[in-house]
N, C-alpha and C positions, 0 to 999 in steps of 0.2 A: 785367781780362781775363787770365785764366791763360796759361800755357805750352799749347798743342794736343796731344794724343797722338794718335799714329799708329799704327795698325795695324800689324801686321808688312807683310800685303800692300801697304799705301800706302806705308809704310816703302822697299820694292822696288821699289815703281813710280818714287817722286820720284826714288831714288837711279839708277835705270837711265838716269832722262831726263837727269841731269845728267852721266851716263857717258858719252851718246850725241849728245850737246848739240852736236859738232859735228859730226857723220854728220848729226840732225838739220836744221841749219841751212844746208847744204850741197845737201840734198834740197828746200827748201823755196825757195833758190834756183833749182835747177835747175827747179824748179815755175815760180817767177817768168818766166823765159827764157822757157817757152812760155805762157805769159799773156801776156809784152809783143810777143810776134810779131802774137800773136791779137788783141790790142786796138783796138779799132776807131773809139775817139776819144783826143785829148788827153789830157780829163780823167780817163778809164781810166788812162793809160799815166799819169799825173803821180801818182794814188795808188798804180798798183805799183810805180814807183822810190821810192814816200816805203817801200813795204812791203821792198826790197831795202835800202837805207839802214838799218834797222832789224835786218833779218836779216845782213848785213855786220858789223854793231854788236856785235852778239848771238855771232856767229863769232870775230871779235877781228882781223878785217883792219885791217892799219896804215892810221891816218888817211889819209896820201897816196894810197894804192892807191884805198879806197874814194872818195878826194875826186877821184881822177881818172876812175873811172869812173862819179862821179854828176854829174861837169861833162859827159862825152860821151855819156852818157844813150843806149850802142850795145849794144844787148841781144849782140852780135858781142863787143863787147869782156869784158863779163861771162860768159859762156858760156866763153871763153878760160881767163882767170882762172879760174872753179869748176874747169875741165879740170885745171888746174894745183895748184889746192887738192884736188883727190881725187887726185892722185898723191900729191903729200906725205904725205894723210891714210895713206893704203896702205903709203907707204914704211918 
């Protein structure tokens, strides 16, 4: 199997996503916070912290931060932390 070629336009698309990767993943948290408010079982709220876990990963939050607020599992404490991560991002 060869090397793939890319279009100029998909050339542009992959190269944006990977420019915006952490606007991205930051957006997609702030999505998660209101999912895990709205969630109405358990088992709901146990795959959107496995999906925040993943999108935290994905961001590059330091192991500890992410590990302390996948042990207190407080959509409060996350929603903080994102506040805090779009200042940065802006600064």
């Amino acid at each position: 199997m060869g090397k793939r070629e890319y279009t100029d336009y998909q050339r542009s698309v992959i190269s944006g996503y990977y420019e915006h990767k952490d606007t991205i993943m930051l957006q997609r948290l702030q999505e998660l916070v209101g999912e895990l408010y709205l969630a109405d079982s358990q088992q709901k709220k146990a795959r959107l912290w496995q999906r925040v876990e993943k999108a935290m990963a994905n961001l590059g939050v330091p192991k500890g931060i992410a590990d302390h607020i996948m042990s207190k599992q407080d959509p409060q404490i996350l929603a903080k932390n994102i506040q805090d991560w779009l200042r940065m991002c802006r600064a």
